[in-house]
N, C-alpha and C positions, 0 to 999 in steps of 0.2 A: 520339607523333604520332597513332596509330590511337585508343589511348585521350581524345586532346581531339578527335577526330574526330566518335569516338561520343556524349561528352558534350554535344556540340555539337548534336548529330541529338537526342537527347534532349530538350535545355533545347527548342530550336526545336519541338518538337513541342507538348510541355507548354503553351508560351508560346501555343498556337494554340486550346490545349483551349476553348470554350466553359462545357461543363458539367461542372464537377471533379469535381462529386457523385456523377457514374458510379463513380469507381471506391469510392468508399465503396459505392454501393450494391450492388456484386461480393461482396458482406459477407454479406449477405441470401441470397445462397443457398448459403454455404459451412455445411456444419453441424457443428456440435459447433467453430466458432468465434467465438466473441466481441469485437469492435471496440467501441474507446470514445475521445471525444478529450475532451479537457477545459482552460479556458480557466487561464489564471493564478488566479486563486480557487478550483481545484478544480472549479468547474462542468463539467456533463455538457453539451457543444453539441452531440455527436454520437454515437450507440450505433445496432448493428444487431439484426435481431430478435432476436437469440439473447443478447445483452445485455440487452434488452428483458425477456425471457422470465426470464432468471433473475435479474432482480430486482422479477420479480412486476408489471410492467408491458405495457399492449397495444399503447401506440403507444409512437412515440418522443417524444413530446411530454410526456407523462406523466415523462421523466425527464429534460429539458433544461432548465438551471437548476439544478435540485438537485445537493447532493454525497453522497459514499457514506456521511456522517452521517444521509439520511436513509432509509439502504435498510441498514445494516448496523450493529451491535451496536457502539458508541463505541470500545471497544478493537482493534476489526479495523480500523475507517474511517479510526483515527488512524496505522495502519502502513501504510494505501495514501496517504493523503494525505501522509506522511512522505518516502516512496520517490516521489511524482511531483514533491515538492519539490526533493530533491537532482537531480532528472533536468534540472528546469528551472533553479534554480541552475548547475550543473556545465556544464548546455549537452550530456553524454555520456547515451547512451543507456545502460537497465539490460537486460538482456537473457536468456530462459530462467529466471527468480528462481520459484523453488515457493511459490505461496501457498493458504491454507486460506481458502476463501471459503466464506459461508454463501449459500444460496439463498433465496427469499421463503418457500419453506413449513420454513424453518429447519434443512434440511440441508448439514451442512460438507461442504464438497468439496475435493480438491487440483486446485489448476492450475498450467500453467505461465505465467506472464505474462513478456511487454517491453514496455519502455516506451521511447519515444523523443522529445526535443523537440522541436515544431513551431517552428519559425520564422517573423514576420512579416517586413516591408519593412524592412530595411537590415538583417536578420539578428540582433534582437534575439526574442530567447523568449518567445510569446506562448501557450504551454500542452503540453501533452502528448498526444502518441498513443499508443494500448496494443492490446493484441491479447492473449487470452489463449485455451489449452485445454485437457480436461480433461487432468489429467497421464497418466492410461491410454492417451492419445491419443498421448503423446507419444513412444512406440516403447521406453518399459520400463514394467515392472511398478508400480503403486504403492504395492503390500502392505508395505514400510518407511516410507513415510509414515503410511499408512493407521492404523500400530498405532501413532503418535503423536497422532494426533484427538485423544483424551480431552486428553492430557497438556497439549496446546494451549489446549483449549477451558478447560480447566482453571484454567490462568493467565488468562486471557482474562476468564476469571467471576470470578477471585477475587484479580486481582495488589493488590485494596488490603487484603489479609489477611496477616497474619504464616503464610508457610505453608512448609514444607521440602521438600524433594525427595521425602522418602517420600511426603508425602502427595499429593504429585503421582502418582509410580509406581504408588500404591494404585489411580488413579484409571485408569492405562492399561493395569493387570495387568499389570506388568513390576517388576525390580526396581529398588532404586535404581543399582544398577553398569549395569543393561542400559539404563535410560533413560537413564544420563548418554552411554554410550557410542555410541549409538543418534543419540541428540540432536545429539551433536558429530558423525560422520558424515555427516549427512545435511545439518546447517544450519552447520558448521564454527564452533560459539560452544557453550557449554555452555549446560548450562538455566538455570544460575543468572545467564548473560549475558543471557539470552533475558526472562527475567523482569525484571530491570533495564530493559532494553532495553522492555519494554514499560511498566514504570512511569515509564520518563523520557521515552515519546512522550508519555502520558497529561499527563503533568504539565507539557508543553510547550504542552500544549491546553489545560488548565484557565488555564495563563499571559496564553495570547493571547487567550482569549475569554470572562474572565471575573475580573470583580478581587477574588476572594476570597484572603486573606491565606495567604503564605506558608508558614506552618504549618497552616495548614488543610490545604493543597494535600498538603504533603510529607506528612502524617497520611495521606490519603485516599485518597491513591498508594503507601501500602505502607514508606513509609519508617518507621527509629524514631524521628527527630524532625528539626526543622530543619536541625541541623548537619550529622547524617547525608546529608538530601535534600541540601544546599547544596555539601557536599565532591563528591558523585557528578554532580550536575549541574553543576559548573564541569569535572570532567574530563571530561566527556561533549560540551560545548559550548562550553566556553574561557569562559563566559559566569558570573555568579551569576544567579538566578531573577530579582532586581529588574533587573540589568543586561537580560537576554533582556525581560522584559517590557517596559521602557523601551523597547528597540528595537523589538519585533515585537507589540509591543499594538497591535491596531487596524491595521494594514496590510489596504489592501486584498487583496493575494496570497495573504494569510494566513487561510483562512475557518478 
């Protein structure tokens, strides 16, 4: 009873607000915090200055409309717009997830982001709200992240390369047992999921926004040939590469 009580005093209140934009703008002077909302296409309609600021923009204008394909390095842009798909799919918010974001003068950082669905009129998903900050901020240390950067940036630069776990570790001065074990710890998938996992966003993206041929795709994304790409991307998506494209070629929601 007390609980529909209060929910009641709530909605009633809300229902009254005028100008909603106040409370985004409470955004603006929190610092070392970041707000962003973004429409079904991935569009930026809403960011505060500290969003603003770290993607090398002075107003908000400057980044409403665009998506993180045009502030951020194709293989990062495609694992944020990945994870704000499932949030709007699913309808369930992601919550506290550690991401490696790059800044505008190209330094990676860890954050912690959530992400939660916005809802329009009759309760159907018309985009996402996110919040993120830095992970130092977050009440632990970030020095086991921190000494995965390379290893990150690594795959990042090079997932459409034949490349192995050493020469990953070579690149984070670890070995290969400490970065496997390090890797899984921290992101609970191993590096060689991780690397997957980033070749088959990539090649989700080349699917929906561009009609280059199937083995092109699976070549260019790291795989050793078609067959290889086509077995991992149906266990990965229930889908084969022409089925997914057939469906999600060209959708609007799908920038």
């Amino acid at each position: 009873m007390k609980a529909r009580m209060a929910a009641e005093i709530s909605a009633d209140f809300f229902r009254r607000v005028a100008e909603p934009g106040v409370f985004a703008a409470l955004f603006d002077v929190l610092p070392d915090v970041f707000l962003f909302i973004k429409d079904r296409r991935h569009r930026f309609v809403k960011v505060n200055r500290s969003e603003c600021s770290l993607h090398g923009c002075k107003t908000e204008a400057e980044m409403i409309g665009k998506t993180d394909f045009d502030f951020h390095p194709p293989a990062l842009a495609a694992q944020y717009v990945e994870e704000d798909r499932a949030v709007m799919e699913t309808g369930q918010p992601q919550t506290n997830k550690v991401w490696l974001v790059q800044s505008a003068d190209g330094t990676p950082r860890w954050y912690i982001s959530s992400k939660f669905p916005v809802k329009g009129r009759g309760g159907v998903v018309i985009g996402v709200a996110g919040v993120m900050r830095p992970y130092e901020s977050a009440g632990n240390a970030p020095g086991d992240y921190q000494r995965l950067t390379r290893a990150c940036e690594y795959v990042l630069a090079h997932y459409g390369e034949a490349i192995a776990v050493e020469d990953i570790a070579k690149r984070a001065h670890l070995s290969a047992s400490q970065l496997q074990r390090e890797f899984r710890r921290l992101f609970g998938m191993s590096l060689g999921d991780y690397l997957l996992r980033v070749r088959l966003i990539m090649a989700r993206r080349r699917l929906e926004a561009s009609g280059d041929a199937v083995g092109r795709i699976a070549l260019d994304c790291g795989f050793y040939d078609q067959s290889h790409f086509t077995r991992a991307f149906r266990s990965a998506t229930g889908l084969s590469p022409l089925a997914y494209r057939r469906r999600f070629s060209g959708k609007g929601e799908d920038v």
